[in-house]
DRENTORKOL-3810 file (N, C-alpha, C; in nm, 4 decimals):
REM DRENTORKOL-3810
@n.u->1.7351; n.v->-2.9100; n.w->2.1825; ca.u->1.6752; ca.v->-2.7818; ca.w->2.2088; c.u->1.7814; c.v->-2.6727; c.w->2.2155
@n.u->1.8920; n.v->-2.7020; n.w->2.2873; ca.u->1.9737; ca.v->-2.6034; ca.w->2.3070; c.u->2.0878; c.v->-2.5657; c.w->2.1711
@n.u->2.0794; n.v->-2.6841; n.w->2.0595; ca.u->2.1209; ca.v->-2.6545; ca.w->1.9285; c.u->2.0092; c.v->-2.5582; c.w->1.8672
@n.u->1.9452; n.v->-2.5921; n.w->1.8390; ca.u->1.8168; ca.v->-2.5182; ca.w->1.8215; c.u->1.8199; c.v->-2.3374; c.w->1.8187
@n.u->1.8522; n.v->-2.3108; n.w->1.9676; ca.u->1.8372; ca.v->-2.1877; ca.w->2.0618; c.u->1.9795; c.v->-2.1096; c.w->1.9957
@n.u->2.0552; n.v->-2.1699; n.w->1.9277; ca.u->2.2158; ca.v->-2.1668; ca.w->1.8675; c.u->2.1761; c.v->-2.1056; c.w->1.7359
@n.u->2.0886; n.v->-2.2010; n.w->1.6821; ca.u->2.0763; ca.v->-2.1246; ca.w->1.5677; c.u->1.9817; c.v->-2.0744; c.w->1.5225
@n.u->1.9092; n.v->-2.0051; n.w->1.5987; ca.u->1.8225; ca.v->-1.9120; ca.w->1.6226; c.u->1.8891; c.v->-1.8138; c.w->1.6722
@n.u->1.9427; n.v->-1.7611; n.w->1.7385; ca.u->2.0344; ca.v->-1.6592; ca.w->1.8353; c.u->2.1633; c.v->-1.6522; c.w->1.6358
@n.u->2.2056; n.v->-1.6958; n.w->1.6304; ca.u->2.2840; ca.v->-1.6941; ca.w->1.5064; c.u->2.2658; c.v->-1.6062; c.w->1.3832
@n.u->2.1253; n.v->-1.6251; n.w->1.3511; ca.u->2.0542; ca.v->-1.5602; ca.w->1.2522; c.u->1.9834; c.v->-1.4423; c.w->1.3218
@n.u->1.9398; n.v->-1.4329; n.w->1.4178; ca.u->1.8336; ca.v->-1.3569; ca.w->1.4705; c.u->1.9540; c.v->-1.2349; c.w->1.4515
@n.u->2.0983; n.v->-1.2137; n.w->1.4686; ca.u->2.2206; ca.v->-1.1346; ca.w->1.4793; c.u->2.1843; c.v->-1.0252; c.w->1.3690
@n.u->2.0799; n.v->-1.0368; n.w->1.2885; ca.u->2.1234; ca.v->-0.9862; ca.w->1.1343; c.u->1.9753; c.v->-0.8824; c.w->1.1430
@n.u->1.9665; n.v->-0.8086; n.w->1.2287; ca.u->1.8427; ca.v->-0.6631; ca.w->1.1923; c.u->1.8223; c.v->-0.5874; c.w->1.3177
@n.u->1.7706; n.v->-0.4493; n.w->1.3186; ca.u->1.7616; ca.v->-0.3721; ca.w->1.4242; c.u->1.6534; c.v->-0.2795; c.w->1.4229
@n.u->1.5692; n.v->-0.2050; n.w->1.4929; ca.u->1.4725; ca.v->-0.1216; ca.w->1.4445; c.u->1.5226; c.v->-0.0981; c.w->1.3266
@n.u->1.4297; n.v->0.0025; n.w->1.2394; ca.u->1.4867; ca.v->0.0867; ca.w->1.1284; c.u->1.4973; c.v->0.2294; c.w->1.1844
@n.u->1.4406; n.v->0.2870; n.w->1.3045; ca.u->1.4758; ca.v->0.4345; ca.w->1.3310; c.u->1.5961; c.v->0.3970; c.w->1.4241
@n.u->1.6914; n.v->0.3201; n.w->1.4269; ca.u->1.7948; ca.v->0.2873; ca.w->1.5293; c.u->1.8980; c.v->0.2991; c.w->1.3887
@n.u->1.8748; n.v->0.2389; n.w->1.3077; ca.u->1.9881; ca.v->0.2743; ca.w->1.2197; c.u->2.0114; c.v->0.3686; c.w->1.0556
@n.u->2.0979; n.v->0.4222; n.w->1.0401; ca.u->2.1219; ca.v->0.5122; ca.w->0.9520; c.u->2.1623; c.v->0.4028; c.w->0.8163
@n.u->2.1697; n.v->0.4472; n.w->0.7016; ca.u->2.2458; ca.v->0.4685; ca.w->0.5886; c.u->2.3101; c.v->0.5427; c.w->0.5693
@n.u->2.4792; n.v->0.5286; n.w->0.6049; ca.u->2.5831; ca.v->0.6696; ca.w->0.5736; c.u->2.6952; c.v->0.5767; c.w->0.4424
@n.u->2.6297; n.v->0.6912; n.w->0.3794; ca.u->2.7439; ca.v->0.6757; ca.w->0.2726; c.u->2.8590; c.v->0.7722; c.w->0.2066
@n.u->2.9920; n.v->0.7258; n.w->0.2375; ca.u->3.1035; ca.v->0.8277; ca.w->0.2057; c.u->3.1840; c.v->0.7350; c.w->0.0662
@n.u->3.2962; n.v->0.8488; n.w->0.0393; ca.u->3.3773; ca.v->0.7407; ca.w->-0.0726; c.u->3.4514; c.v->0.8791; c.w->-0.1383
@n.u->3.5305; n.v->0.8332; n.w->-0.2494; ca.u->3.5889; ca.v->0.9256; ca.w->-0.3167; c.u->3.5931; c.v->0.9081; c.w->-0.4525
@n.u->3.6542; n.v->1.0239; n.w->-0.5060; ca.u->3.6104; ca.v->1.0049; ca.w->-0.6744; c.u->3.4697; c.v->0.9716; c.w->-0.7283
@n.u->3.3366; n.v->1.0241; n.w->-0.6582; ca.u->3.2494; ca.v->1.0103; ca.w->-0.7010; c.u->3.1880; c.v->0.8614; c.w->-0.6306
@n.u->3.2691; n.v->0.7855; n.w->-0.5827; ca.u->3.2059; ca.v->0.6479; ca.w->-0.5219; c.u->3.1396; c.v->0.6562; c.w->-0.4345
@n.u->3.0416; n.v->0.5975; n.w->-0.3827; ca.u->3.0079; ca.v->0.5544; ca.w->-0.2880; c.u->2.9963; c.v->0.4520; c.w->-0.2228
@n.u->3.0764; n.v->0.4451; n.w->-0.1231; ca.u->3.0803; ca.v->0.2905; ca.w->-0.0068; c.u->2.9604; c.v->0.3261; c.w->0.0849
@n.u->2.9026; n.v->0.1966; n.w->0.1152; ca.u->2.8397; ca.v->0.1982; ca.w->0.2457; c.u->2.8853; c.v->0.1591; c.w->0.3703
@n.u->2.8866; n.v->0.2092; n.w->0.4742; ca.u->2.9275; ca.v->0.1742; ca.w->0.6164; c.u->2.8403; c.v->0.1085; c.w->0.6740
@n.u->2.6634; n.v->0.1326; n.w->0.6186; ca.u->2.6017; ca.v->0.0578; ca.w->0.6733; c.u->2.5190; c.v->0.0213; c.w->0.5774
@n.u->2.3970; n.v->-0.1004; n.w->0.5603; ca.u->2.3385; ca.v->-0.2045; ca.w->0.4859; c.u->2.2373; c.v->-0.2079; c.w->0.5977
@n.u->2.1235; n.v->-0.1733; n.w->0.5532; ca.u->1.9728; ca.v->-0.2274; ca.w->0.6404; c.u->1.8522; c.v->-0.2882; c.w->0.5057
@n.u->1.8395; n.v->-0.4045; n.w->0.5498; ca.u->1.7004; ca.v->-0.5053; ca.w->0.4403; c.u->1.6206; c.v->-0.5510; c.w->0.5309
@n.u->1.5346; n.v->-0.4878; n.w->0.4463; ca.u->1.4131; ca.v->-0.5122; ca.w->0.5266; c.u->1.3329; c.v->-0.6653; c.w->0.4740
@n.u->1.3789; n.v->-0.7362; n.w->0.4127; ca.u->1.3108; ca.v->-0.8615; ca.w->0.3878; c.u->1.4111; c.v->-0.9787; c.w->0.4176
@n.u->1.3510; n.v->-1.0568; n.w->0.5092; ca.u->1.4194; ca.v->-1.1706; ca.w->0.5634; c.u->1.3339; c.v->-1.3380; c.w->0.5588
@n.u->1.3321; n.v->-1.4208; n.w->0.4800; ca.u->1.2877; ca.v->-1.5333; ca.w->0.4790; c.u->1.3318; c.v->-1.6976; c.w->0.4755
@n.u->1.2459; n.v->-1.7453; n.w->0.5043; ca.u->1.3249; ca.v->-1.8925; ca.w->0.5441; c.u->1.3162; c.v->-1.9717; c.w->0.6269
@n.u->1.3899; n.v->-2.0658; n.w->0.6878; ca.u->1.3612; ca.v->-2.1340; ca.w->0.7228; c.u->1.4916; c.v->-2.1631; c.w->0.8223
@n.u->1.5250; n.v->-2.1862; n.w->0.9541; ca.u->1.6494; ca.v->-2.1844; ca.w->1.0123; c.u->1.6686; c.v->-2.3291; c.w->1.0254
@n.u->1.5957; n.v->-2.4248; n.w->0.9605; ca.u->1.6625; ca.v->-2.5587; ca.w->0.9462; c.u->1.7255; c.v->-2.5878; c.w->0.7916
@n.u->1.6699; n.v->-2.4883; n.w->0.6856; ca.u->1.7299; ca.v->-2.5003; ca.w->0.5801; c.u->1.7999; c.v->-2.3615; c.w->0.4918
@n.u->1.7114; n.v->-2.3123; n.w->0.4799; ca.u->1.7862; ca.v->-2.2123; ca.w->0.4200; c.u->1.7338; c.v->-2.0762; c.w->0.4494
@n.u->1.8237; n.v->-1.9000; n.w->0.4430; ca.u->1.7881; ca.v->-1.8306; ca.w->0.4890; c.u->1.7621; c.v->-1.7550; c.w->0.3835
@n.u->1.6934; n.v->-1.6329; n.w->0.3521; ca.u->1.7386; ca.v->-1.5594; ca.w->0.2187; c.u->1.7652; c.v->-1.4050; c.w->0.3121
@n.u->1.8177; n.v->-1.3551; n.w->0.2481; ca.u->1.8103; ca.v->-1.1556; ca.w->0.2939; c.u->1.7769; c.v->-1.1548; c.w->0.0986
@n.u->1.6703; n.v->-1.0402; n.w->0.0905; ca.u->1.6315; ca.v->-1.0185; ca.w->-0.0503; c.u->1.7174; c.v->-0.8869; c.w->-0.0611
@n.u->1.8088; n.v->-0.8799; n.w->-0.1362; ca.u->1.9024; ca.v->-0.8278; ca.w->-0.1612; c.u->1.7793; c.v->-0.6450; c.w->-0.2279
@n.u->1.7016; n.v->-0.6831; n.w->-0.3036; ca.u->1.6648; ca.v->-0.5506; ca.w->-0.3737; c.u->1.5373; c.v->-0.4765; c.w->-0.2439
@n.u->1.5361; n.v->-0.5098; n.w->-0.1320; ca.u->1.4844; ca.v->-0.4627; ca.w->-0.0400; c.u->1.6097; c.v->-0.4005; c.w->0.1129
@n.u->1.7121; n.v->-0.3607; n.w->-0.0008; ca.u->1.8141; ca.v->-0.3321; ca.w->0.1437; c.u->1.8274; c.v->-0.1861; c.w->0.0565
@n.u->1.8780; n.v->-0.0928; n.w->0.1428; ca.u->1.9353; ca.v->0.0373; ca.w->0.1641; c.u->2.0907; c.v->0.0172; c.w->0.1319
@n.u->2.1378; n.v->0.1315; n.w->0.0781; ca.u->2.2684; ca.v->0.1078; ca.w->0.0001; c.u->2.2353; c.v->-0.0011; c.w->-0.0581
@n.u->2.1786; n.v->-0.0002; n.w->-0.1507; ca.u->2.1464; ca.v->-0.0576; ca.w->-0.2594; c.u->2.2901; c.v->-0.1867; c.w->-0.3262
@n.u->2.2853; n.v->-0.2958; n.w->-0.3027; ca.u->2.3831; ca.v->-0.4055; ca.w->-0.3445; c.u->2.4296; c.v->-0.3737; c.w->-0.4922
@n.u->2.5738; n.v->-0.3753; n.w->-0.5698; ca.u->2.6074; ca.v->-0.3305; ca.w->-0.6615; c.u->2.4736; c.v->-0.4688; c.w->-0.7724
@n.u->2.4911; n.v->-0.4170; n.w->-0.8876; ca.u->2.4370; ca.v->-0.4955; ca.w->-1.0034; c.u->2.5031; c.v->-0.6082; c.w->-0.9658
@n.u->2.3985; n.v->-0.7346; n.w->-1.0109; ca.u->2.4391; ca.v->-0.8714; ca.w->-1.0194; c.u->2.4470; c.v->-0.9450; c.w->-0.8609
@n.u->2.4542; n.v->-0.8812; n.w->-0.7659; ca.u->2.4801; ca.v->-0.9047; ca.w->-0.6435; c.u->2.3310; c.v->-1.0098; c.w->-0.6123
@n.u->2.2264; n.v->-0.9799; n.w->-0.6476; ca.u->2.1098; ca.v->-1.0667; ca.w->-0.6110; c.u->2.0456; c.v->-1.0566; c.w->-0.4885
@n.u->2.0491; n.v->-1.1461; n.w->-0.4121; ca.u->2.0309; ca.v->-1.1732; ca.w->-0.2677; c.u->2.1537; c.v->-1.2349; c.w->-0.1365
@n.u->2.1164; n.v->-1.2407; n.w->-0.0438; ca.u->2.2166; ca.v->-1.2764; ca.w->0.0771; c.u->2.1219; c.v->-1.4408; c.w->0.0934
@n.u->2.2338; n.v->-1.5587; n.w->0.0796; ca.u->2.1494; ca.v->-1.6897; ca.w->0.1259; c.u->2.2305; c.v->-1.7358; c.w->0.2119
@n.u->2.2004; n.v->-1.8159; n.w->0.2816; ca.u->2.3100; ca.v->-1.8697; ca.w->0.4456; c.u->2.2090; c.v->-1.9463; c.w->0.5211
@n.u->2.3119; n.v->-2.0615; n.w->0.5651; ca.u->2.2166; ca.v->-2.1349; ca.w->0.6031; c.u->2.2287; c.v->-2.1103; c.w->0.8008
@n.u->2.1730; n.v->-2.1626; n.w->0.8799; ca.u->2.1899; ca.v->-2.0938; ca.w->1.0295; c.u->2.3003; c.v->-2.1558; c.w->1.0407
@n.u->2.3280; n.v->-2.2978; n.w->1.0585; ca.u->2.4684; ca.v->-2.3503; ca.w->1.1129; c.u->2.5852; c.v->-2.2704; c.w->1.0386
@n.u->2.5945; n.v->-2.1926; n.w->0.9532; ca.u->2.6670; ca.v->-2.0730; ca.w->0.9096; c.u->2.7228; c.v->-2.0090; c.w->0.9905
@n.u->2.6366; n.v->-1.9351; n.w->1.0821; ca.u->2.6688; ca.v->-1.8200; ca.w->1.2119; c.u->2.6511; c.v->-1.8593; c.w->1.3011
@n.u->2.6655; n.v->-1.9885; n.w->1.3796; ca.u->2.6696; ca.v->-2.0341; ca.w->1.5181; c.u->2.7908; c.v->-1.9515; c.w->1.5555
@n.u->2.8957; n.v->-2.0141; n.w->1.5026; ca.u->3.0232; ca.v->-1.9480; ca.w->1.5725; c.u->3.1144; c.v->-1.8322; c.w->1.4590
@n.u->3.0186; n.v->-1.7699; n.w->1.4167; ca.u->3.0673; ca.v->-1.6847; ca.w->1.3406; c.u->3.0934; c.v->-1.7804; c.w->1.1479
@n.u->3.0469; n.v->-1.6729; n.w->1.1146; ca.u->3.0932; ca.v->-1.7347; ca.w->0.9638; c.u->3.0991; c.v->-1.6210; c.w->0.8667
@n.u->3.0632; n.v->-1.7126; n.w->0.6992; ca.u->3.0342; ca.v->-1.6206; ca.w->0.5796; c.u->2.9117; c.v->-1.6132; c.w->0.5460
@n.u->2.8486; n.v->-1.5579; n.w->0.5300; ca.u->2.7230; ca.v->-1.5474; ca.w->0.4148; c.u->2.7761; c.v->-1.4728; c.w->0.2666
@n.u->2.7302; n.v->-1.5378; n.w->0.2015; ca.u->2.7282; ca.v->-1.4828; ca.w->0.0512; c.u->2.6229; c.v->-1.4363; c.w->0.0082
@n.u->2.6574; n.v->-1.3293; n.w->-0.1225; ca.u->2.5638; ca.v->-1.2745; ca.w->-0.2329; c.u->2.5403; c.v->-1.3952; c.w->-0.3215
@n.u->2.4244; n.v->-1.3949; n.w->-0.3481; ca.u->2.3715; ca.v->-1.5557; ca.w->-0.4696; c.u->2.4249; c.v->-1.5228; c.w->-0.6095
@n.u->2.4361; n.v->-1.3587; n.w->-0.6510; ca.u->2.4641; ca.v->-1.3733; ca.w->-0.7691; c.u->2.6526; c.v->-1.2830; c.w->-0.7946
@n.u->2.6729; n.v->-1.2656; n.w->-0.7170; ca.u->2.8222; ca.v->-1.1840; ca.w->-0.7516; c.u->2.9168; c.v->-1.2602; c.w->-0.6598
@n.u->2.9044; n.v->-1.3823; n.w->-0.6134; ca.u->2.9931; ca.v->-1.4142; ca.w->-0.5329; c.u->3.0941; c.v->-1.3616; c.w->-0.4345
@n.u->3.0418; n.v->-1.2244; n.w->-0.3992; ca.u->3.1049; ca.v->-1.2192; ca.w->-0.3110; c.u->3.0869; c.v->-1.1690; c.w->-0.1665
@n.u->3.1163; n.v->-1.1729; n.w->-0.0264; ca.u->3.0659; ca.v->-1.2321; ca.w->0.0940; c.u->3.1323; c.v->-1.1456; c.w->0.2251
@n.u->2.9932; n.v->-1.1350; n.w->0.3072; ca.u->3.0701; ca.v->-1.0618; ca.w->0.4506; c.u->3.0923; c.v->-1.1709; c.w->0.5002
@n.u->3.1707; n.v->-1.2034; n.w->0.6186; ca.u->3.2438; ca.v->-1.2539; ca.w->0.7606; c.u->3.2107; c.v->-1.1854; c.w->0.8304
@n.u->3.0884; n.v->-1.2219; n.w->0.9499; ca.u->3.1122; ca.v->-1.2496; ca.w->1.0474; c.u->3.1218; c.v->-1.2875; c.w->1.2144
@n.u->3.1043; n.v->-1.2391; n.w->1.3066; ca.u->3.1453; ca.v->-1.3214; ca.w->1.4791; c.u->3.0272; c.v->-1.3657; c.w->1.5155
@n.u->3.0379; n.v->-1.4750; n.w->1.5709; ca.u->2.9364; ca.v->-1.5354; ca.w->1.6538; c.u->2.9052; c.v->-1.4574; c.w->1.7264
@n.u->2.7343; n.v->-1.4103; n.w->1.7395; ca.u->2.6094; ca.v->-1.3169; ca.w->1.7951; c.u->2.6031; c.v->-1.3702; c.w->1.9467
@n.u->2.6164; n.v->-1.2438; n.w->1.9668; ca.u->2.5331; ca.v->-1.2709; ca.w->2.1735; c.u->2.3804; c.v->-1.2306; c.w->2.1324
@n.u->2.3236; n.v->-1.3178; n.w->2.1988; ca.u->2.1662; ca.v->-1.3319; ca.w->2.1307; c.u->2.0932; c.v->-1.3181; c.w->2.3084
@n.u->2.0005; n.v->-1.2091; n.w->2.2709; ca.u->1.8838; ca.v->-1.2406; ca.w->2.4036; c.u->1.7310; c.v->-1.2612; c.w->2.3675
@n.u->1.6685; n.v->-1.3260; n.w->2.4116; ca.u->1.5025; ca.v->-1.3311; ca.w->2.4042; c.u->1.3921; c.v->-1.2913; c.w->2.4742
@n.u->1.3460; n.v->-1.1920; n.w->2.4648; ca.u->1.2423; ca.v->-1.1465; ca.w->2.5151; c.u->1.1170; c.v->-1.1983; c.w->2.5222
@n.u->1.1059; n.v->-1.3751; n.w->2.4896; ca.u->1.0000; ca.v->-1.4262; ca.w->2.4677; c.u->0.9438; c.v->-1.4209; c.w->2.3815
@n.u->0.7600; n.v->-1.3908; n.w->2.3722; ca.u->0.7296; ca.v->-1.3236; ca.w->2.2054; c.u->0.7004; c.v->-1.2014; c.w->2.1519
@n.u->0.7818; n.v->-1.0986; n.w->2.2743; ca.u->0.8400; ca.v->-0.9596; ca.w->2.2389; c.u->0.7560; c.v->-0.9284; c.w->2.1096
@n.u->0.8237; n.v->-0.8909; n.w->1.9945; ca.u->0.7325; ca.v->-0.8012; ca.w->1.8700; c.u->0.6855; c.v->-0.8634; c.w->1.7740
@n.u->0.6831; n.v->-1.0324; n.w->1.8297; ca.u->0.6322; ca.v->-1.1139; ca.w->1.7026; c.u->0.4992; c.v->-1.1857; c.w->1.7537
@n.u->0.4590; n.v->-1.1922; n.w->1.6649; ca.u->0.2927; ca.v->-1.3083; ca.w->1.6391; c.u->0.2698; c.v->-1.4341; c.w->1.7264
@n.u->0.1680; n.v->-1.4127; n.w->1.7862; ca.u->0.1733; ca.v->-1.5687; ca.w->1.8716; c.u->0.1645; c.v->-1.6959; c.w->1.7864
@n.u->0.2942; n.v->-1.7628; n.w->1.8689; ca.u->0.3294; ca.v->-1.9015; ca.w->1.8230; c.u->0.4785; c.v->-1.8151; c.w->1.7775
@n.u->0.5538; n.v->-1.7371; n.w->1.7755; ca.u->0.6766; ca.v->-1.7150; ca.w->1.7672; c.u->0.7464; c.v->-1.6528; c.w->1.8949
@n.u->0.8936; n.v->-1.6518; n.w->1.8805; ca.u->0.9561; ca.v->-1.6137; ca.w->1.9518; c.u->1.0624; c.v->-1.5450; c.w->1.8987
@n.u->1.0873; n.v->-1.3989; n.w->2.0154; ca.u->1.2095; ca.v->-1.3044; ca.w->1.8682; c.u->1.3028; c.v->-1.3576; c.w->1.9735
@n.u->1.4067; n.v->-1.3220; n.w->1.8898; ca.u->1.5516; ca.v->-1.3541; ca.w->1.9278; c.u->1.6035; c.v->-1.2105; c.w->1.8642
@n.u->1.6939; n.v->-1.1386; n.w->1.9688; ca.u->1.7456; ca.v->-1.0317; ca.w->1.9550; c.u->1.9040; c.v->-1.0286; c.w->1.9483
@n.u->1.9801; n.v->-1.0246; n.w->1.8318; ca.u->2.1073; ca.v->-1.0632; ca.w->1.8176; c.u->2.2179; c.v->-0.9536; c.w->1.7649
@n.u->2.3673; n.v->-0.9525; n.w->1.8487; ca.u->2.4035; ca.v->-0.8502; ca.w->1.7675; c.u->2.5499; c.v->-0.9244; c.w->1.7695
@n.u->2.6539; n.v->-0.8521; n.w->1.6606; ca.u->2.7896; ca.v->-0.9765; ca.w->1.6787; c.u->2.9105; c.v->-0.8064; c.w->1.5755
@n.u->2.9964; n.v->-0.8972; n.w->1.5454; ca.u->3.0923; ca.v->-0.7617; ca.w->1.4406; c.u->3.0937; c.v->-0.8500; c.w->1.3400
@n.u->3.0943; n.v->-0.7280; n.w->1.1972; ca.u->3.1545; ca.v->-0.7851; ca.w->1.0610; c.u->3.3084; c.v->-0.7937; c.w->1.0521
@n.u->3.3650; n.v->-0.8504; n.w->1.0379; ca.u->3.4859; ca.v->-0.9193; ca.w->1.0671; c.u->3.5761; c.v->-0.8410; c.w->0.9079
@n.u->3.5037; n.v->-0.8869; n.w->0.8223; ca.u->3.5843; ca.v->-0.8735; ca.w->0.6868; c.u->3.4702; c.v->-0.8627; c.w->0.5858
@n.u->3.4856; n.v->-0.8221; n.w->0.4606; ca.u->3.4040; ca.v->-0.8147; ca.w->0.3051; c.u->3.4637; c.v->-0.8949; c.w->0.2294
@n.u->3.4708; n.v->-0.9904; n.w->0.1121; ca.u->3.5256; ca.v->-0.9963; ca.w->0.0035; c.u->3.4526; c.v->-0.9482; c.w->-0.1308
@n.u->3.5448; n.v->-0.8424; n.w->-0.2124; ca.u->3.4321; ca.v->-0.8116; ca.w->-0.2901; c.u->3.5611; c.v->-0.8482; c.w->-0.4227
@n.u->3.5105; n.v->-0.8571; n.w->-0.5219; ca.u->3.5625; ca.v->-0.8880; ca.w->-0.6404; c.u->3.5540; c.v->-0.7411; c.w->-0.7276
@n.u->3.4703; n.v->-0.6348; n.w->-0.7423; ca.u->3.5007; ca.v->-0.5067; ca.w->-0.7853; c.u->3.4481; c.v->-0.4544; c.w->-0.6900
@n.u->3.5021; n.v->-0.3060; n.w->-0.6775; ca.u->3.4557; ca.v->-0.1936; ca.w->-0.5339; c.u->3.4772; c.v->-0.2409; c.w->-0.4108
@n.u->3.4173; n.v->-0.1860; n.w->-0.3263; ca.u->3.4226; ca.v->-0.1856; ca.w->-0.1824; c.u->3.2962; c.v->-0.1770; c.w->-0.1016
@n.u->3.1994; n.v->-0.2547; n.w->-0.2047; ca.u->3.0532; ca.v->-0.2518; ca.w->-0.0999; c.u->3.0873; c.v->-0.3014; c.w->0.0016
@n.u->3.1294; n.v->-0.4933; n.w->0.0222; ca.u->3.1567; ca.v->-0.5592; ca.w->0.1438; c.u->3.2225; c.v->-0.5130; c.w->0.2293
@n.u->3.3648; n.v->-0.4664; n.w->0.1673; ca.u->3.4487; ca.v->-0.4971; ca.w->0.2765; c.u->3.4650; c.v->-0.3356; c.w->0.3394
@n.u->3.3834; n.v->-0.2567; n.w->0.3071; ca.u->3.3743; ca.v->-0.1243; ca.w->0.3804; c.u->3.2975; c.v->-0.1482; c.w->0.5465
@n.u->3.2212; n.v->-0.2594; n.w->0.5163; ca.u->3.1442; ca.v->-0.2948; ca.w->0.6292; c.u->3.2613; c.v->-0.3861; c.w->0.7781
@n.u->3.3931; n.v->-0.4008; n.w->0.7334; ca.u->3.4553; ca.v->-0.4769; ca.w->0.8207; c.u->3.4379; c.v->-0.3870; c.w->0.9496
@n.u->3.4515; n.v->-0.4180; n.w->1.0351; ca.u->3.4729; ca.v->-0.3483; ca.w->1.1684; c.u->3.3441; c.v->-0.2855; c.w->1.2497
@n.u->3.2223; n.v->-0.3262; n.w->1.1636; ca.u->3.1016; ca.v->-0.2385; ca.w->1.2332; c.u->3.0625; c.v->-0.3626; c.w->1.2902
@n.u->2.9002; n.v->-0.3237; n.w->1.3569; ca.u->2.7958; ca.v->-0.4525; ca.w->1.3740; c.u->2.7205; c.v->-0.4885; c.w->1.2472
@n.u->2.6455; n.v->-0.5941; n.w->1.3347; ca.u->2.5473; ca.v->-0.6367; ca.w->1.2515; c.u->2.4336; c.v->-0.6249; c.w->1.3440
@n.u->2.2999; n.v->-0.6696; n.w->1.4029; ca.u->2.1973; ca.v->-0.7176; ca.w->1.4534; c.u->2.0995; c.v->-0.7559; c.w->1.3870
@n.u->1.9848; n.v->-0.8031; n.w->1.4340; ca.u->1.8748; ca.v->-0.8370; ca.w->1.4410; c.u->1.8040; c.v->-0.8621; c.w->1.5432
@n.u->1.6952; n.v->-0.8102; n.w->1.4931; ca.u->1.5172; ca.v->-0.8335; ca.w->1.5885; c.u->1.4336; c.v->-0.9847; c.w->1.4772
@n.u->1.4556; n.v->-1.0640; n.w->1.4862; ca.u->1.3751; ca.v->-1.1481; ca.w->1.3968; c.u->1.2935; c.v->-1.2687; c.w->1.5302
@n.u->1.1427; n.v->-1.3187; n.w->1.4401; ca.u->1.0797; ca.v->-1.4181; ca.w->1.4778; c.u->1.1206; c.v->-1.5285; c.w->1.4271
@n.u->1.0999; n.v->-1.6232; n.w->1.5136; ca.u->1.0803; ca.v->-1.7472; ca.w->1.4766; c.u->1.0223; c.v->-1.8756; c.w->1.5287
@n.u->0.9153; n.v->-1.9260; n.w->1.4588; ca.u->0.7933; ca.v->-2.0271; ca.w->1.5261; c.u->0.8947; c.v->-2.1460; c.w->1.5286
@n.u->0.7903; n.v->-2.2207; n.w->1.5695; ca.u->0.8643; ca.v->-2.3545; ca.w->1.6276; c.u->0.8306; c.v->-2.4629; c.w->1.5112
@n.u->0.8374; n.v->-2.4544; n.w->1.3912; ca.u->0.8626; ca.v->-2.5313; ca.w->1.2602; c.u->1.0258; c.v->-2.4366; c.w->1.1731
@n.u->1.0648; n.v->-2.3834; n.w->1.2425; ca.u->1.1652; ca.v->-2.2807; ca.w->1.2431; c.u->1.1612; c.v->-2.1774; c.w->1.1359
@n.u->1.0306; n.v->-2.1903; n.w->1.0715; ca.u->1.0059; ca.v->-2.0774; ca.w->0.9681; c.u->1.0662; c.v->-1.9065; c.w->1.0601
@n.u->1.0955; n.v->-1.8360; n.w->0.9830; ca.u->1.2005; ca.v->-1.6987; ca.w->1.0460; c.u->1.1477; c.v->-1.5994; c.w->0.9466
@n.u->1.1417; n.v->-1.5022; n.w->0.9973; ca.u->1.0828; ca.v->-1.3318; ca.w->0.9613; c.u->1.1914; c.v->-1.2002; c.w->1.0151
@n.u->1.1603; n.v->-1.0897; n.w->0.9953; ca.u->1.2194; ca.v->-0.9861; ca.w->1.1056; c.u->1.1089; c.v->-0.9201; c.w->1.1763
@n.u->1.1026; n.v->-0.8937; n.w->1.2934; ca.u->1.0027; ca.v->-0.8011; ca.w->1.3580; c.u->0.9637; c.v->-0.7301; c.w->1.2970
@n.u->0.8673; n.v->-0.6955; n.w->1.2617; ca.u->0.7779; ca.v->-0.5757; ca.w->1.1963; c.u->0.8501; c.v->-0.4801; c.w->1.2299
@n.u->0.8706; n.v->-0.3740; n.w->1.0886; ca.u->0.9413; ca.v->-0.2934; ca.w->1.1087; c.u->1.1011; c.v->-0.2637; c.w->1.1604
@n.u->1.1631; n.v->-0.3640; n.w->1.1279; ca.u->1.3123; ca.v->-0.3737; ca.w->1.1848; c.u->1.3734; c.v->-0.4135; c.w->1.0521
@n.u->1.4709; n.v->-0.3760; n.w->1.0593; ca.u->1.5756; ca.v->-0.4225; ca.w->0.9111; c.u->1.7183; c.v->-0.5483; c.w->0.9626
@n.u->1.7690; n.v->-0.6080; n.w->0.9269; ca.u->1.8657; ca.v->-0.7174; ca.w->0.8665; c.u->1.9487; c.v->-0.5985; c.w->0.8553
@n.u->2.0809; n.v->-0.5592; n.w->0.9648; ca.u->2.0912; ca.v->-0.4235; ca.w->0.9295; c.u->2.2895; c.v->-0.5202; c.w->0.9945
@n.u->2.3686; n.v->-0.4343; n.w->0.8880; ca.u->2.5047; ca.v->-0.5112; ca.w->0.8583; c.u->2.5806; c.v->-0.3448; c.w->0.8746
END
């Protein structure tokens, strides 16, 4: 149970309202980096696999980038998640996670409210990822007890 509660609190790290967080984007020579990343689609399963749908996030993921997949034992104690199609990946810290019980989700779930720092980016062209080193991450996400996982209505997967 208490592995369980680990990696739930792990994943749950990854979204926040959406009126709590901005999209600011700066850069030079015409670029634009993002400082911040909010997706609003989160699916899966926290015994097997997670997705973030990459074409439902703000600051828009460069071409080829795809989606975010990670599995929970990933972010127990901090890890990587990767992009599925550009290979390349944020880092990072293991989430202080609290539960409000079944707070903003559907009966038969429970949210887990998580927030942790991005550690590092690796990006192979530009600076989408690794502009994000040094901020948070959170999440507001559900999750029933077959460990199927959502985000609270209305909250974003926000990096």
């Amino acid at each position: 149970m208490r592995r369980s509660f680990k990696i739930v609190a792990a994943v749950a790290a990854l979204a926040m309202p959406a009126s709590l967080a901005a999209v600011s984007l700066s850069g030079t020579a015409g670029a634009s980096v993002p400082t911040t990343i909010k997706c609003s689609k989160m699916s899966g399963n926290i015994n097997t696999t997670i997705k973030i749908t990459g074409a439902k996030c703000k600051a828009k993921p460069p071409k080829g980038y795809g989606n975010v997949s990670f599995t929970a034992t990933q972010l127990i104690g901090g890890g990587t998640i990767n992009w599925t199609g550009a290979g390349d990946s944020i880092t990072v810290s293991a989430p202080t996670t609290t539960s409000p019980g079944q707070g903003g989700c559907a009966h038969g779930y429970t949210e887990e409210d998580s927030t942790g720092t991005v550690t590092s980016g690796t990006d192979h062209a530009g600076t989408y990822d690794s502009a994000l080193a040094g901020g948070t991450y959170s999440s507001r996400t559900c999750v029933n007890g077959a460990g199927k996982i959502t985000l609270v209505k209305h909250t974003s997967f926000t990096l």
